[in-house]
Backbone as CSV, one residue per row, in Angstrom:
resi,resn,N_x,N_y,N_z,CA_x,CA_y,CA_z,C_x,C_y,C_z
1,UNK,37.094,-39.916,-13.987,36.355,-40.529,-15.076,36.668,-39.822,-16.381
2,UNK,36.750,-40.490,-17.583,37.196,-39.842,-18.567,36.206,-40.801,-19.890
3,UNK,35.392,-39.568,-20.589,34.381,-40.011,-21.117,34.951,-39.943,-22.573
4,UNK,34.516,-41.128,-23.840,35.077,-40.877,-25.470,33.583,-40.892,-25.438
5,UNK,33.604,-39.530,-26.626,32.199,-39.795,-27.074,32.540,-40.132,-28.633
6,UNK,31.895,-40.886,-29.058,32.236,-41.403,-30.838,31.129,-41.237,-31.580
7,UNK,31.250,-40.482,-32.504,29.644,-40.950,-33.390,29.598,-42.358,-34.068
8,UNK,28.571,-42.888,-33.900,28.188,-44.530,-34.729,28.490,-44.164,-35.750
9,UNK,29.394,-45.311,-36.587,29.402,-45.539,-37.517,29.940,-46.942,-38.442
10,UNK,29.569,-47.056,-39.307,29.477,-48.657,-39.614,31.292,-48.890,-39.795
11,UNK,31.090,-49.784,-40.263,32.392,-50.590,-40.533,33.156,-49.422,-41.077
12,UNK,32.926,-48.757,-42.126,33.503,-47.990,-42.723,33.462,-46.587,-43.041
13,UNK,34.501,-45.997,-42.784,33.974,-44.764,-42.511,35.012,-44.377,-44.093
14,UNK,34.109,-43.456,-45.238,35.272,-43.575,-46.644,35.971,-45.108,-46.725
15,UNK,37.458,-44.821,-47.349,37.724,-45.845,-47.096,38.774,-46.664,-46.126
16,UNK,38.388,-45.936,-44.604,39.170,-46.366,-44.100,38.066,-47.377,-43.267
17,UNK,38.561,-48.049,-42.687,37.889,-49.714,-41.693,37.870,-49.129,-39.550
18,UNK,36.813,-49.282,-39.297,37.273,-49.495,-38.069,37.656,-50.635,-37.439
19,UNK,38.284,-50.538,-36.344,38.402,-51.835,-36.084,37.128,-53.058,-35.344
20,UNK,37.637,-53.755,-35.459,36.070,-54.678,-34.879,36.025,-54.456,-33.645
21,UNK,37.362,-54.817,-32.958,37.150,-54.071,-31.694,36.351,-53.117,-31.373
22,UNK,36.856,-51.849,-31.785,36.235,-50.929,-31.429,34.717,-51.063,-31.712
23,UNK,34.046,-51.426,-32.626,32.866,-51.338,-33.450,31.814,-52.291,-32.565
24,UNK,32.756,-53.365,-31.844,32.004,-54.543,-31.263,31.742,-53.290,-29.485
25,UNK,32.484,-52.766,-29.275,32.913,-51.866,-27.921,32.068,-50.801,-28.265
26,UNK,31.503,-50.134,-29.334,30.745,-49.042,-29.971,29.437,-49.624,-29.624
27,UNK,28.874,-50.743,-29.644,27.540,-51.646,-30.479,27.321,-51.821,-29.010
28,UNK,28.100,-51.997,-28.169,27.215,-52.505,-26.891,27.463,-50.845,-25.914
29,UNK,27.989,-50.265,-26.351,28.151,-48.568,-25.259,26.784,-47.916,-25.017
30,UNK,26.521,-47.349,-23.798,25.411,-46.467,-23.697,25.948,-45.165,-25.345
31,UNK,24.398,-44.828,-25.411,24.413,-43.294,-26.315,22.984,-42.484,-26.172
32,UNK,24.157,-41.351,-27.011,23.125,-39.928,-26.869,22.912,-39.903,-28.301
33,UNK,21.435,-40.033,-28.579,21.122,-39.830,-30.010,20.704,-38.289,-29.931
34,UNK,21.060,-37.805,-31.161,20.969,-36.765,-32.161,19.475,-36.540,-32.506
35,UNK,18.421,-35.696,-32.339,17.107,-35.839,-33.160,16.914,-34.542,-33.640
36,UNK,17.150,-34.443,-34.889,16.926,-33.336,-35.593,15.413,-32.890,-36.803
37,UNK,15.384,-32.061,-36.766,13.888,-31.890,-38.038,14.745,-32.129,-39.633
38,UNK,13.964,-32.569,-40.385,14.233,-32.815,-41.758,14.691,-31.640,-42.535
39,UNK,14.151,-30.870,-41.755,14.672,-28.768,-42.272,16.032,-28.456,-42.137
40,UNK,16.282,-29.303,-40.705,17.733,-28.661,-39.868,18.778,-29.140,-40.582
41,UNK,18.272,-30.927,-40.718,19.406,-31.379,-41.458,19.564,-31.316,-43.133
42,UNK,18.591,-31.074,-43.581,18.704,-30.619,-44.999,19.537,-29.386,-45.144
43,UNK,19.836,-28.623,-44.104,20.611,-27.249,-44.072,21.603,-27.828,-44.112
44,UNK,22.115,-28.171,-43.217,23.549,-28.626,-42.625,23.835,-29.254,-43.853
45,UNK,23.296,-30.086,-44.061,23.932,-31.027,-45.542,23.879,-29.870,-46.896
46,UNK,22.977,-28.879,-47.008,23.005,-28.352,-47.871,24.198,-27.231,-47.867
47,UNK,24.704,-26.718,-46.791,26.110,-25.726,-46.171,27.187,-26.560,-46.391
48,UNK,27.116,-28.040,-45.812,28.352,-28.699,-46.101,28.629,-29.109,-47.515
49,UNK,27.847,-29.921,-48.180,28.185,-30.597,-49.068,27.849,-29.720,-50.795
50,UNK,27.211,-28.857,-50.341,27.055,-27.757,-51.521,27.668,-26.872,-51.439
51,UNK,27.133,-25.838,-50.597,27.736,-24.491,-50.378,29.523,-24.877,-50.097
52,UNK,30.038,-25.430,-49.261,31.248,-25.232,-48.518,31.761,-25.855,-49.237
53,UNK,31.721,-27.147,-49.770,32.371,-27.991,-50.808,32.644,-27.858,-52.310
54,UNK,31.639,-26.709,-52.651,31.392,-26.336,-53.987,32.757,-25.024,-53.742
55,UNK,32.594,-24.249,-52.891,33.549,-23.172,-52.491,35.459,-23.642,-52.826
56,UNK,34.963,-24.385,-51.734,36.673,-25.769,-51.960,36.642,-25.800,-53.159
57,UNK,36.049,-26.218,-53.877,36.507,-26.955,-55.303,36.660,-25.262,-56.266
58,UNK,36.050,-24.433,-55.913,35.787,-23.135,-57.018,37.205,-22.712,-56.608
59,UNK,37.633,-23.186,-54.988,39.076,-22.315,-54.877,40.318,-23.020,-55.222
60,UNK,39.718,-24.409,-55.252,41.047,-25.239,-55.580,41.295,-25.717,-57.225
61,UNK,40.094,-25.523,-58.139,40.060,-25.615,-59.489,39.301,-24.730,-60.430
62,UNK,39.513,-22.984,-59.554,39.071,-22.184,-60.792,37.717,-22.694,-61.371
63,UNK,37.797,-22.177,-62.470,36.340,-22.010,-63.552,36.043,-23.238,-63.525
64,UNK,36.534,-24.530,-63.442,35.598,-25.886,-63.452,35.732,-26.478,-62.217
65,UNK,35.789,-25.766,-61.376,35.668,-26.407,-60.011,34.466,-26.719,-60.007
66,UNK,33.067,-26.039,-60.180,31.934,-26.707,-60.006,31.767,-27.520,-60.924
67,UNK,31.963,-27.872,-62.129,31.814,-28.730,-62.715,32.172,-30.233,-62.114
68,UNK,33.731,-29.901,-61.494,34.175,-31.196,-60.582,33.690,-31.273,-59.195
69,UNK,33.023,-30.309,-58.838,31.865,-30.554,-57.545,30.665,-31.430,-57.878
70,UNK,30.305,-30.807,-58.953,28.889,-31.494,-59.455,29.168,-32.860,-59.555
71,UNK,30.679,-33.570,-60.258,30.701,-34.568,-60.852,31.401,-35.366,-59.639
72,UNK,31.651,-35.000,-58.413,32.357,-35.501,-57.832,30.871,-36.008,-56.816
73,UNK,30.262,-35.322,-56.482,29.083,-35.840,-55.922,27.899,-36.711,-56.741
74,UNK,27.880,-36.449,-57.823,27.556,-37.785,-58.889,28.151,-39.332,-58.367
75,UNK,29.982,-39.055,-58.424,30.405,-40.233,-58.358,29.914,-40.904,-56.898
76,UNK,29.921,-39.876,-55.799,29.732,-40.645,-54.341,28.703,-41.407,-54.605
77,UNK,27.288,-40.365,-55.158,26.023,-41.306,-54.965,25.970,-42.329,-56.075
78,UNK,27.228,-42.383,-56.867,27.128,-43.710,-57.540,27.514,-44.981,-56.715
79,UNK,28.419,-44.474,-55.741,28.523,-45.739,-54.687,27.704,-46.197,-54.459
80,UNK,26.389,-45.615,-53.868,25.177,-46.307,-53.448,24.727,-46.808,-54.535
81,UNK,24.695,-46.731,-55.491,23.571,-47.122,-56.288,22.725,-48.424,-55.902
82,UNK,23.903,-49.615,-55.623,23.092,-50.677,-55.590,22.122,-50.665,-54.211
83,UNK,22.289,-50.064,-53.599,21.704,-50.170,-52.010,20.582,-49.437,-52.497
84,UNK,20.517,-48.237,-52.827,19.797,-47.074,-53.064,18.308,-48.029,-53.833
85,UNK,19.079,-48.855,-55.458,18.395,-49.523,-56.338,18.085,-48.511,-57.140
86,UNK,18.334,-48.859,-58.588,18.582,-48.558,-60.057,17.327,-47.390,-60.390
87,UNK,16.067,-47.213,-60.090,15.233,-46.282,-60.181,15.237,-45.418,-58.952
88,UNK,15.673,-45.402,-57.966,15.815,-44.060,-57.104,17.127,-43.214,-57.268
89,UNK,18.053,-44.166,-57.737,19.437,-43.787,-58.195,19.309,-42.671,-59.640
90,UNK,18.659,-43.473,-60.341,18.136,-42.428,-61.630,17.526,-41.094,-61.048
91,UNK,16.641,-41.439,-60.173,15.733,-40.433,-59.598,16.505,-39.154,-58.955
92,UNK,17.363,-39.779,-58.356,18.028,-38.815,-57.594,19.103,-38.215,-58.255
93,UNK,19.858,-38.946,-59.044,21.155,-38.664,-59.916,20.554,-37.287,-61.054
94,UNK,18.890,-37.262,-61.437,18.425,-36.456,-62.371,18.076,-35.449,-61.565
95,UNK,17.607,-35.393,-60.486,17.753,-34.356,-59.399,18.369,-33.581,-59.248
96,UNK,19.643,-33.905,-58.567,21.231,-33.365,-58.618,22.066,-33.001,-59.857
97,UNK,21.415,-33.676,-60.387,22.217,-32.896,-62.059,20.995,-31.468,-62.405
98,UNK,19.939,-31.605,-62.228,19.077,-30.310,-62.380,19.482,-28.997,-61.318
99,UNK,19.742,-29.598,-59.730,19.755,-28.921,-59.186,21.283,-27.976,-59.518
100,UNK,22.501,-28.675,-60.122,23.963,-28.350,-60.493,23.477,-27.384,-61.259
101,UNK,22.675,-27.368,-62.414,22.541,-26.661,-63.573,21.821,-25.609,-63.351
102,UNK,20.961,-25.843,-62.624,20.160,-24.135,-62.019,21.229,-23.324,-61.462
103,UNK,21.893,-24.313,-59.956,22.746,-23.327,-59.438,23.683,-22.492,-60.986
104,UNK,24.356,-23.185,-61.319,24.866,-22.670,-62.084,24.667,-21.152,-63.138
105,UNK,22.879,-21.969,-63.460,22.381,-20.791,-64.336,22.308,-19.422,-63.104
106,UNK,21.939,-19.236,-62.211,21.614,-18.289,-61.654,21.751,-18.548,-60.391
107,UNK,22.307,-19.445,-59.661,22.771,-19.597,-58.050,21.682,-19.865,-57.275
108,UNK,20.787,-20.553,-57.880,19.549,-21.211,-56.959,20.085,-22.272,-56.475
109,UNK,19.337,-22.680,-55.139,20.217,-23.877,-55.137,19.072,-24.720,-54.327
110,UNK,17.739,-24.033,-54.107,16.042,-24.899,-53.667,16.474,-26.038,-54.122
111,UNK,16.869,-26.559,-55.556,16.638,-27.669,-56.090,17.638,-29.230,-55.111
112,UNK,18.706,-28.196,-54.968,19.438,-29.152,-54.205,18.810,-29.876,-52.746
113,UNK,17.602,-28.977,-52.301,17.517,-29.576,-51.286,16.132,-30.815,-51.431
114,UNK,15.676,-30.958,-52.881,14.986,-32.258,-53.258,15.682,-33.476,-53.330
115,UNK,16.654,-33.532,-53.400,17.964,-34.736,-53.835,18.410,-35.184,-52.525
116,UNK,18.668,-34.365,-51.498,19.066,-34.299,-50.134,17.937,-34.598,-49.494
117,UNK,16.790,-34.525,-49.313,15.608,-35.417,-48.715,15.740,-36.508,-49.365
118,UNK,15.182,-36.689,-50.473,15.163,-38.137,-51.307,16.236,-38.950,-50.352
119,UNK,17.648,-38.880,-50.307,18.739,-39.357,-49.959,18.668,-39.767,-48.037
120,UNK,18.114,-38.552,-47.650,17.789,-38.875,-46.489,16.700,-39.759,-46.296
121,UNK,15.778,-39.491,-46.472,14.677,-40.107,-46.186,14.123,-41.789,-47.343
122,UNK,15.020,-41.751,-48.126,15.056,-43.434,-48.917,15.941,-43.780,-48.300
123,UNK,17.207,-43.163,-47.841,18.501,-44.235,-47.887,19.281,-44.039,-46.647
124,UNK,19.520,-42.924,-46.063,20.364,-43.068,-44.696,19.701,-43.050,-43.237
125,UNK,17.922,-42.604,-43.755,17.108,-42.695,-42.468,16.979,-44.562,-42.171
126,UNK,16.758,-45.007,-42.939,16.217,-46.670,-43.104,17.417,-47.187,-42.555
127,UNK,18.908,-46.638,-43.135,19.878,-47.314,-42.743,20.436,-47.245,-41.434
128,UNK,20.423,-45.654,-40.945,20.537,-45.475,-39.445,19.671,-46.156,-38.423
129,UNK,18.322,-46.083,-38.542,17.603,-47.126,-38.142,17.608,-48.572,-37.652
130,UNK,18.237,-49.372,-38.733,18.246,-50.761,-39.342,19.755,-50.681,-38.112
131,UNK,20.658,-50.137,-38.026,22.055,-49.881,-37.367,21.619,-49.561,-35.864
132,UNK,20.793,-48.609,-35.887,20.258,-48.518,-34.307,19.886,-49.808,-33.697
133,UNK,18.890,-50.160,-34.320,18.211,-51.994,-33.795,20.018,-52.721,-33.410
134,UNK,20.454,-52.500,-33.909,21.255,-53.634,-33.987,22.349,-53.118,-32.684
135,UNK,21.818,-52.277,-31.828,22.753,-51.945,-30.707,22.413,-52.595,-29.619
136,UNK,23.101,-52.837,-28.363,22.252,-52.578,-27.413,22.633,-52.027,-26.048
137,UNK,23.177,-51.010,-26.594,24.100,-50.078,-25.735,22.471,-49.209,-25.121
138,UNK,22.462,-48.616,-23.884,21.300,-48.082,-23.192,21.406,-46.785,-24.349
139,UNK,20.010,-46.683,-24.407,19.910,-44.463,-24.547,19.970,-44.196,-23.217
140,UNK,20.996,-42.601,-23.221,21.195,-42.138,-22.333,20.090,-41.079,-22.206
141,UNK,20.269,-40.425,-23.629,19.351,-39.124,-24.089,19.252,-39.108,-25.290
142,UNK,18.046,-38.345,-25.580,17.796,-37.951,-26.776,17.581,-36.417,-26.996
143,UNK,17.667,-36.049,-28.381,17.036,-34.380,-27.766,18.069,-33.776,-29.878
144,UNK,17.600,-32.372,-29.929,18.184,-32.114,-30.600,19.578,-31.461,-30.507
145,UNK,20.325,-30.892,-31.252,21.772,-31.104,-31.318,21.986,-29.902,-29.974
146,UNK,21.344,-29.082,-29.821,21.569,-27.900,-28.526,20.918,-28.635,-27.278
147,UNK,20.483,-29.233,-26.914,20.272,-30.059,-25.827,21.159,-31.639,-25.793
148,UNK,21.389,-32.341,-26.883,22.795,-33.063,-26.809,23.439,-32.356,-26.151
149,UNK,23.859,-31.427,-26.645,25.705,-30.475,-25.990,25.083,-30.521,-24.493
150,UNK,24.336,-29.740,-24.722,23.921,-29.268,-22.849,23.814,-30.621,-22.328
151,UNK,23.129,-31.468,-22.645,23.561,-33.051,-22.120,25.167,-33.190,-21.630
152,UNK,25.558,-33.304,-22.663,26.791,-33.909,-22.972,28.079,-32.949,-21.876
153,UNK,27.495,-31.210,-21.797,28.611,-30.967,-21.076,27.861,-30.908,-19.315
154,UNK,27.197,-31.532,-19.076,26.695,-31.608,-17.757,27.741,-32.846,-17.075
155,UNK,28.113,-32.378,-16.370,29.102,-33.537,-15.295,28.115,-34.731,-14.537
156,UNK,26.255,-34.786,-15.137,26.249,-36.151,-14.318,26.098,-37.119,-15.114
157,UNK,26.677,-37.251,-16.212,26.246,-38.225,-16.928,27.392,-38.867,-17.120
């Protein structure tokens, strides 16, 4: 037996397409959901997409690398805007520009993790959700990300 495990994900992952195939073969598969606290994943997003990404950019463009961190994560959540809608987009876009400018002034970076709830909890919790319904592949398990693995590397599943 030889198991793919895939994380869900919509049509598009950036800008590349999956195929329908696969996506139609994804939508009906058993899965192991992920359940994490709002703490855990505000970290993780705050290590990846701040800390580690801000690092990348400080090593790959010198003295305005954060400037093009700051502005480069501006542009993503301008993608959403319309989904997000024009006053949470403001909301959040004034967020993340406060939270850029603290770090900056003095390397706080608390602020970043107001922008990163907002984001979670208006826009990718509703959407993961809304994407779950629409499966109907069995749950196998649920659990948080250290009991996934231990799931996942157990041979009876």
């Amino acid at each position: 037996d030889k198991r793919v495990v895939l994380e869900d994900e919509g049509r598009l992952i950036g800008k590349l397409y999956l195929p329908e195939l696969l996506r139609e073969k994804m939508k009906a598969s058993p899965m192991v959901i992920v359940e994490q606290s709002i703490d855990d994943r505000v970290d993780i997003i705050l290590q990846d997409y701040v800390v580690d990404l801000g690092n990348d950019y400080s090593a790959r463009f010198g003295s305005c690398g954060a400037q093009r961190h700051a502005k480069k994560l501006q542009s993503d959540l301008a993608r959403i805007r319309k989904r997000l809608g024009g006053l949470k987009f403001q909301q959040v876009s004034a967020l993340m520009e406060e939270a850029f400018a603290r770090q900056a002034a003095n390397g706080d970076l608390a602020l970043h993790r107001r922008w990163i709830v907002e984001l979670l909890e208006r826009y990718y919790d509703p959407m993961y959700d809304y994407q779950l319904s629409q499966r109907s592949g069995k749950v196998l398990f649920r659990g948080d990300r250290n009991a996934v693995i231990e799931f996942a590397s157990s041979p009876l599943w």
